[in-house]
TORVOMAR-118185 format. One record per residue (C-alpha): residue in three letters; x, y, z. Coordinates in steps of 0.001 Angstrom, whole numbers, padded with zeros to 6 digits, always signed. Layout:
// residues N
ALAXYZ...
***
This chain:
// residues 533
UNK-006769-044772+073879UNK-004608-044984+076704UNK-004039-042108+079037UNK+000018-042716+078254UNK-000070-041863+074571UNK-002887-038948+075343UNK-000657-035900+074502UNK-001612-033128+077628UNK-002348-029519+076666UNK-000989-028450+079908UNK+002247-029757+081451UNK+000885-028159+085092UNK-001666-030366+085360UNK+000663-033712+085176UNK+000559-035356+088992UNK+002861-037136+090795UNK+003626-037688+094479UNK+006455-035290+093711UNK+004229-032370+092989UNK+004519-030839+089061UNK+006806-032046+086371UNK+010586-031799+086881UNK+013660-032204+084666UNK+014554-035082+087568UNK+011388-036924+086553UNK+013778-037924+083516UNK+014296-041821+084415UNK+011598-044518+085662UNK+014417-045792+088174UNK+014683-042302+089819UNK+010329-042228+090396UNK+010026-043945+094169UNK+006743-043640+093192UNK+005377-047061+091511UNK+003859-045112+088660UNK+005153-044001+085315UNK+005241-040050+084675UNK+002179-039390+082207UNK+003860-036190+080949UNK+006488-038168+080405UNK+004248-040571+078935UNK+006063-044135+080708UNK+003608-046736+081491UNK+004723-049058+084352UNK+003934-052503+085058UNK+004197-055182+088093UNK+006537-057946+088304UNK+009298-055364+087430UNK+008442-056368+083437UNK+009049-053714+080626UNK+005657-051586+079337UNK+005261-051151+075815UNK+007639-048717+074225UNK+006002-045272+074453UNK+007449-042337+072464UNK+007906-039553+074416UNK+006913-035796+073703UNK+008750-033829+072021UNK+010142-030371+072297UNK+007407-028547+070956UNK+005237-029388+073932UNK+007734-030266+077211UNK+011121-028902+075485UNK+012629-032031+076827UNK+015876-032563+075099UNK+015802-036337+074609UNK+012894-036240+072079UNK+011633-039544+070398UNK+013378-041117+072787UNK+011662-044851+073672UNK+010964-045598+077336UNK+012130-049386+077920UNK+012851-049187+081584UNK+011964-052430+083793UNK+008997-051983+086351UNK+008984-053171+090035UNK+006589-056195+090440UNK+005683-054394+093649UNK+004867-051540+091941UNK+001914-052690+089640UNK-001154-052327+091479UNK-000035-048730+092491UNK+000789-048240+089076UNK-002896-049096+087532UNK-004617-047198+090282UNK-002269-044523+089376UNK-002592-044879+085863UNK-006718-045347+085703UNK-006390-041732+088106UNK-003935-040281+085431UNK-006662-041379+082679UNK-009435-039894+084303UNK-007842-036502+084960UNK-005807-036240+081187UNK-009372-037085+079934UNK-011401-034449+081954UNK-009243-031551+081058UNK-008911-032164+077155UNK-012602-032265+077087UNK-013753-029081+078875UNK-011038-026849+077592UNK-012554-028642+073983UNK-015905-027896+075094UNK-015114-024224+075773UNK-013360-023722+072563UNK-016703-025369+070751UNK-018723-023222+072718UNK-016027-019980+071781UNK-016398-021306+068029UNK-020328-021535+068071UNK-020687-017948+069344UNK-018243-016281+067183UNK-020037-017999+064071UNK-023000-017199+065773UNK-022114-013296+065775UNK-020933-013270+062724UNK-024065-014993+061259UNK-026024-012068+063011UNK-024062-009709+061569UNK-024065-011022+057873UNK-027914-010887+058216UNK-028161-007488+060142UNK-025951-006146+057077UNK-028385-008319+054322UNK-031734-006999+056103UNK-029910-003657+055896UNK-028951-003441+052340UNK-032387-005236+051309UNK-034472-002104+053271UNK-032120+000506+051782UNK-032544-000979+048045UNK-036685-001128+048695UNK-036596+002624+049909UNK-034788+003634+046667UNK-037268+001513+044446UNK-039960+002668+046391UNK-038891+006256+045667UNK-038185+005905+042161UNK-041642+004256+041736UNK-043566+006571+043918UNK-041338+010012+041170UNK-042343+008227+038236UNK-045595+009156+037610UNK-044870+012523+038565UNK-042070+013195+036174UNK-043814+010858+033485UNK-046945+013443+033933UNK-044841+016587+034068UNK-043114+015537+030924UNK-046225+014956+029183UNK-047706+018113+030381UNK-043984+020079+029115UNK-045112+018540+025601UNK-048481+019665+025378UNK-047452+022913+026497UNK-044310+023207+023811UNK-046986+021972+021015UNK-049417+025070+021928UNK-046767+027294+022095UNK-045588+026450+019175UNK-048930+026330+017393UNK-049243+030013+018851UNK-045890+031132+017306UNK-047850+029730+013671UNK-051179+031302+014445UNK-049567+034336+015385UNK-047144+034599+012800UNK-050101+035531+009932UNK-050766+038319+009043UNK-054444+038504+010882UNK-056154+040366+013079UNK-055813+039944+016822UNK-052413+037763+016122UNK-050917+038815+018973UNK-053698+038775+021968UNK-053879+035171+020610UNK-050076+034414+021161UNK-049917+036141+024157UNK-053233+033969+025442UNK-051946+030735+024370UNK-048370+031602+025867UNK-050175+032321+029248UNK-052365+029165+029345UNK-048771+026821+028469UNK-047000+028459+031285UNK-050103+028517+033647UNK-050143+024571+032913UNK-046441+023638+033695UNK-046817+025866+036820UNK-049487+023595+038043UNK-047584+020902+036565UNK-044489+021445+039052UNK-046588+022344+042101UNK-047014+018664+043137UNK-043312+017654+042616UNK-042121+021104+044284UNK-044456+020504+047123UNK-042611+017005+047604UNK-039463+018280+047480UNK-040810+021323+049835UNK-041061+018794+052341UNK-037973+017062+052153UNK-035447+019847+052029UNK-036627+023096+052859UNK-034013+025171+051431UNK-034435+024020+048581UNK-038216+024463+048305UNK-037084+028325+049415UNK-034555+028932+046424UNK-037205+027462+043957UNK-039993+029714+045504UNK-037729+032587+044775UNK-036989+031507+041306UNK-040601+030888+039843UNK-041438+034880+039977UNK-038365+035613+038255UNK-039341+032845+035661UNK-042183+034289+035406UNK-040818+037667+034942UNK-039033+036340+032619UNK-041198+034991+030387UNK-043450+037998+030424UNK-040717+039878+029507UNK-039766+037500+026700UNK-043722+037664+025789UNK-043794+041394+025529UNK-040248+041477+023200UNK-041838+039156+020955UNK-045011+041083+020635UNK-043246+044045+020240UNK-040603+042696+017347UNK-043988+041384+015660UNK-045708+044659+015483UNK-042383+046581+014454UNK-042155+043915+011097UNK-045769+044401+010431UNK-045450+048019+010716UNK-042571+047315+008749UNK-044082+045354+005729UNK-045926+047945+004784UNK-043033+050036+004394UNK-041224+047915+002305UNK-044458+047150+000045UNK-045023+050415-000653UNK-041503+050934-001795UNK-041285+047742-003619UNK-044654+049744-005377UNK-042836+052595-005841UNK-039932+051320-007295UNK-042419+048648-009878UNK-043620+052028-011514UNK-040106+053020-011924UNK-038897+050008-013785UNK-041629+049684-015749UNK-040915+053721-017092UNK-037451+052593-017257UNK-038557+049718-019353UNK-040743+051709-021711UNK-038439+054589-022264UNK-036763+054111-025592UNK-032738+054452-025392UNK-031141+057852-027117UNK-030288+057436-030399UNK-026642+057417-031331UNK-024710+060444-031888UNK-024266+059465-035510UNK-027692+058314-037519UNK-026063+054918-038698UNK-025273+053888-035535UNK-027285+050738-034770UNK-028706+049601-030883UNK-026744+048102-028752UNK-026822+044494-028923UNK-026793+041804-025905UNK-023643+039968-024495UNK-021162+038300-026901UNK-021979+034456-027450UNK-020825+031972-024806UNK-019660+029242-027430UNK-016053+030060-028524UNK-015745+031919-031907UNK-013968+030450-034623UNK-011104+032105-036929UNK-013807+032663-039604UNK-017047+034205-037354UNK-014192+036313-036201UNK-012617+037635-039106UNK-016538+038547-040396UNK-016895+040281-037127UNK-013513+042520-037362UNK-014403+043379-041153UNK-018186+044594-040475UNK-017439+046671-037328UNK-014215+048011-039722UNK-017000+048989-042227UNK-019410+050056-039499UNK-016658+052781-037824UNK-016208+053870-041783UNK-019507+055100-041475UNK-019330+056247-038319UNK-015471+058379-039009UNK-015597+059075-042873UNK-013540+062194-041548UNK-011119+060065-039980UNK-007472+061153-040361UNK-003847+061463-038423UNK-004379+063584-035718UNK-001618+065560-036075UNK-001289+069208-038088UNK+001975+069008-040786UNK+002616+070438-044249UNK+005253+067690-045220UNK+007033+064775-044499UNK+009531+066225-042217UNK+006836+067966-040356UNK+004885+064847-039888UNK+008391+062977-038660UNK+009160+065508-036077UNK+005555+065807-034547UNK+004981+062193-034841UNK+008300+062141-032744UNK+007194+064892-030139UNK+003602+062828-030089UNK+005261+060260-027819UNK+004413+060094-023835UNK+002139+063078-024823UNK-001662+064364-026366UNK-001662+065279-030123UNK-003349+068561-028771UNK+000140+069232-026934UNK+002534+068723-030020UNK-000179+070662-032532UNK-000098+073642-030240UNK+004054+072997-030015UNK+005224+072662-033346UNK+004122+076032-034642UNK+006410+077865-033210UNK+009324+075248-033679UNK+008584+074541-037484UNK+008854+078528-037505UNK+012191+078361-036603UNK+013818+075351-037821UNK+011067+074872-041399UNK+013676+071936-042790UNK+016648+069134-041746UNK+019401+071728-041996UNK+018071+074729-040282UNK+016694+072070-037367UNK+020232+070090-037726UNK+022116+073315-036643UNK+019983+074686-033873UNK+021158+075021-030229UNK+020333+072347-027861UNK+018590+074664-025414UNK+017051+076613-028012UNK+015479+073833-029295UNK+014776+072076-025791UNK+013236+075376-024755UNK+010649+075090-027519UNK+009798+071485-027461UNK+009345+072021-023703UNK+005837+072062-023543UNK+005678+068097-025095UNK+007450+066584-021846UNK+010855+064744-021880UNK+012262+067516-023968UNK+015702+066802-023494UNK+015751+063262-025099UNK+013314+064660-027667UNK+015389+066907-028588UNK+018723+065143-029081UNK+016214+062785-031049UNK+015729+065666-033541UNK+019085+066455-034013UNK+020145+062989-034345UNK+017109+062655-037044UNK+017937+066095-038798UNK+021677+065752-039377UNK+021511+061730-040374UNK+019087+063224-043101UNK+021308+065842-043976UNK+023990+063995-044235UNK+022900+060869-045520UNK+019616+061185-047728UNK+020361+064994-049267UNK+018335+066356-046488UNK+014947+064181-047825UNK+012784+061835-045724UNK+013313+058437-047301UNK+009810+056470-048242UNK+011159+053310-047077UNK+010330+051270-043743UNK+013516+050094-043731UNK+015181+053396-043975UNK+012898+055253-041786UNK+013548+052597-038416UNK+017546+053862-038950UNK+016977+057345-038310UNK+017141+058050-034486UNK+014048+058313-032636UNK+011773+056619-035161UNK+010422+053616-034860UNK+008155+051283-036647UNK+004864+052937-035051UNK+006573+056073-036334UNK+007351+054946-039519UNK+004102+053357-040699UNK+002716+057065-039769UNK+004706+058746-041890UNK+004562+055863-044510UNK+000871+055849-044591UNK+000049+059352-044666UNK+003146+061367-046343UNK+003983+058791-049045UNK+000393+056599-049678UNK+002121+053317-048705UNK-000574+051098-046547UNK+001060+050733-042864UNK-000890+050198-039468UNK-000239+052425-036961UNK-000049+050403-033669UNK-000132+053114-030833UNK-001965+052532-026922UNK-005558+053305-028571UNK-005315+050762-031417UNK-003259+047973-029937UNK-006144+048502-026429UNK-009279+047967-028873UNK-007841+045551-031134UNK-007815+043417-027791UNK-011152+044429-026691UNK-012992+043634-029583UNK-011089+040047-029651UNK-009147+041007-032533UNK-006358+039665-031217UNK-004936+038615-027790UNK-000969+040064-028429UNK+000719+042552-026422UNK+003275+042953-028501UNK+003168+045916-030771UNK+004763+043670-033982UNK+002873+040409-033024UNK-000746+042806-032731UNK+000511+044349-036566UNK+001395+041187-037849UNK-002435+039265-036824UNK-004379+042428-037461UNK-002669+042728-041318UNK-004176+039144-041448UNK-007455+040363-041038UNK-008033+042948-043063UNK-006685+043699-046905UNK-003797+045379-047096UNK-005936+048807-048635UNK-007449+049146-045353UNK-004637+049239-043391UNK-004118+052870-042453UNK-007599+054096-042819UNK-008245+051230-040035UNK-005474+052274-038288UNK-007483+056283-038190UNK-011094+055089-037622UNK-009776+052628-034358UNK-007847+055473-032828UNK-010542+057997-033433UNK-013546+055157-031723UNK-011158+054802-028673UNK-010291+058182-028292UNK-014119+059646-028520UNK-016623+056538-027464UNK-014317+053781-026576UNK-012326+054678-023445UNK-009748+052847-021213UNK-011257+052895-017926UNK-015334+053716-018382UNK-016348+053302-022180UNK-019570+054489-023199UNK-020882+051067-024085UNK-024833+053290-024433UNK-023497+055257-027009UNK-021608+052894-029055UNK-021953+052311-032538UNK-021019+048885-033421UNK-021946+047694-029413UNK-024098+045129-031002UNK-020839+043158-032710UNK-018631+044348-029555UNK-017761+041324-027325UNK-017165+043187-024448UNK-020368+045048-024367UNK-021632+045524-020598UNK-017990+046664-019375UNK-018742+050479-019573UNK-021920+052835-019026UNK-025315+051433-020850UNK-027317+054273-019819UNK-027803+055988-023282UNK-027841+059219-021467UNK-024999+058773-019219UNK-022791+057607-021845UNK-023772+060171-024099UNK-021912+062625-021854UNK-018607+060363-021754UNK-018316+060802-025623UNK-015137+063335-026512UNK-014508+065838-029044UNK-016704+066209-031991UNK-018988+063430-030362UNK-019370+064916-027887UNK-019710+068689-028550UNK-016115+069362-027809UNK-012645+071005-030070UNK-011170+068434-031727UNK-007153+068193-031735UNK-006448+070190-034347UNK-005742+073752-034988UNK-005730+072961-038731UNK-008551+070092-039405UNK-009135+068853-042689UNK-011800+070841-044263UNK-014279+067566-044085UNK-013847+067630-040635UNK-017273+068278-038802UNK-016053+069603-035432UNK-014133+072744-033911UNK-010328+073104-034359UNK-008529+073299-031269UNK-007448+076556-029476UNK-003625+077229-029300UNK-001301+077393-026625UNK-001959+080504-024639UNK+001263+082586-024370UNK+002250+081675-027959
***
């Protein structure tokens, strides 16, 4: 390649007989010299004959302005041989320069890669030493913690084969628990030794903080030893205790068992029988039922009879009124004194108010009650000649009465069969699954399905007198009952035969009946009357 199309990497080293590169070395013609510019890139020939075009450089390297501009201009024949000397001088220099300034930058290349290859394989040789210490380590712990582990099991499996042997009931339990506890923590104390002795020497505050843990591990564990030994002797000191009163009590049920149940306060009465059947009861079964416990409470209360003390129908209206919200005790010890003063409709009809109220006071709610018995008194003055009617119908006009109150007088002033649905009948009826009605009507209408219509008021008597005396609201003496055995609701109340004996009431139970003038059949006390009268 010729030194004219060479491009220079430094315009300063360009010669010329002029010195360094000018902007008046522009022109061939201007050069006295007889040599082309090589910056300049002209190439000069003798006989004053044109060179080959050459391109000249552009701004990027000389900042010429006339860039790409071709160099045509005629050289002096004179000038040739200076020219080639000057050109084959211009050659050797351009080529000298590029090449050591390309050598240094080879040799600038090949030590930076050089470095950096040093580097990459200090970092490698690094990283490869650092990864063997880790694996080293790791395989240098293994054993250790694969032998610790393995002594941790064997020492859990003896401990907990101590817990089992100690747990029977044997002699010397405990010394054996407490032996095998000592020998499993003696082991994984030897066990740790080597790997806290490693760690000892690496990091020495750390070997200090476990040296000051073990004795309060082992403290520990003693302590945990000696809870456990002592919870074990307080159950088997306890066990006995609880045999001997599980002995004790044997001996009790077994009297309990063998001691007959009292017999019932009336010698027909039958045991009591278990639990009503689980399968439902059909309308038949049930109707059987309600008709043998009706004949069993016959036997029971052949005595049985209204509650009430009257000489005639208009004595059993009024009291029968006055019985409401009240005990039949209350209105027999009342109505003495009032039948005294008012004996029929007429004489009660024109009484005061607050004569009357003062004498019915006793009975509670005597002011209603007694504009009641006016009301009753003059509409049977005036409107039945001073007679109680014997009709239902007529009876429910008169004010106060109702159809309780007229199947009461009905029943037992004038023979006609009615049943008398008050609190005690309408709250056995329902116990002994009579019926499930709350209604008084609804209970009177299901209950006159039941039975024939000849039993209707002593059934009426012998229910009120069983829930009165035996079965009671809140605690019935299911021990003591008579017809228990057909009862489905046996088990609510008292079974004890003796403890129920002493919830039975009135003649059942030792005590007055209600009242002051029983019937003559009647095998208990009359009742006392009210003091002050």
């Amino acid at each position: 390649m010729r030194a004219a199309e060479r491009r220079p990497r430094d315009l300063s080293l360009s010669t010329c007989s002029k010195g360094p590169w000018s902007p008046s070395c522009r022109n061939a013609k201007q050069c006295d010299q007889s040599q082309g510019c090589r910056t300049r890139g002209a190439s000069h020939t003798a006989g004053g004959r044109l060179g080959p075009p050459v391109r000249e450089i552009g701004p990027d390297v000389s900042g010429w302005p006339y860039a790409g501009r071709v160099s045509n201009t005629p050289v002096r024949a004179q000038d040739q041989g200076a020219e080639r000397v000057s050109a084959g001088r211009d050659s050797a220099v351009g080529e000298q320069v590029p090449a050591e300034a390309a050598k240094a930058a080879k040799t600038g290349e090949r030590a930076k890669k050089a470095t950096t290859r040093k580097k990459s394989a200090a970092t490698a040789t690094t990283g490869t030493s650092a990864a063997k210490q880790v694996a080293a380590k790791k395989a240098a712990a293994e054993p250790a913690v694969a032998k610790k582990t393995a002594v941790k099991k064997t020492a859990a499996k003896k401990v907990t084969a101590g817990k089992a042997a100690a747990s029977k009931p044997a002699a010397g339990g405990t010394a054996a628990k407490k032996a095998v506890v000592k020998k499993a923590t003696a082991e994984q104390t030897a066990a740790e030794e080597p790997a806290a002795t490693k760690t000892a020497a690496k990091k020495t505050a750390a070997k200090k903080t476990a040296a000051k843990k073990a004795p309060a591990k082992k403290a520990a564990a003693k302590k945990a030893t000696a809870g456990k030994s002592a919870a074990t002797k307080t159950a088997a000191k306890k066990a006995p205790v609880k045999k001997t009163a599980a002995k004790k009590t044997a001996p009790a049920k077994k009297a309990a068992k063998a001691t007959k149940p009292a017999a019932p306060a009336q010698p027909t009465a039958k045991q009591p029988a278990p639990k009503a059947p689980a399968k439902p009861e059909s309308r038949a079964a049930m109707v059987r039922r309600a008709r043998r416990m009706n004949r069993e409470l016959a036997e029971v209360y052949p005595y049985a009879h209204p509650e009430l003390d009257f000489r005639n129908s208009f004595e059993l209206l009024v009291a029968t009124v006055l019985s409401a919200q009240t005990t039949d005790l209350r209105v027999n010890q009342t109505t003495p004194a009032l039948f005294a003063a008012y004996p029929t409709p007429e004489d009660m009809a024109a009484a005061e108010p607050e004569r009357l109220e003062e004498l019915i006071r006793p009975t509670g709610f005597f002011r209603a009650k007694a504009k009641s018995l006016l009301g009753l008194s003059t509409a049977l003055r005036d409107r039945f000649d001073g007679e109680v009617p014997g009709r239902l119908e007529d009876l429910v006009t008169l004010p106060g009465v109702g159809r309780k109150t007229a199947n009461v007088v009905l029943g037992n002033a004038f023979g006609v069969p009615g049943i008398t649905v008050d609190t005690h009948f309408g709250r056995l009826v329902r116990r002994f699954r009579w019926t499930e009605q709350q209604d008084p009507e609804k209970v009177e209408a299901e209950i006159a399905d039941i039975f024939p219509k000849s039993e209707w008021t002593m059934l009426s008597h012998r229910v009120v007198f069983h829930g009165r005396r035996v079965c009671h609201s809140r605690k019935p003496a299911c021990g003591a009952c008579p017809i228990a055995h057909d009862c489905p609701s046996y088990g609510e109340g008292e079974l004890d035969p003796e403890k129920a004996k002493k919830l039975l009431k009135y003649e059942m139970g030792g005590q007055p009946g209600q009242r002051l003038r029983p019937p003559a059949d009647y095998p208990g006390q009359p009742a006392p009357p009210l003091a002050g009268r």
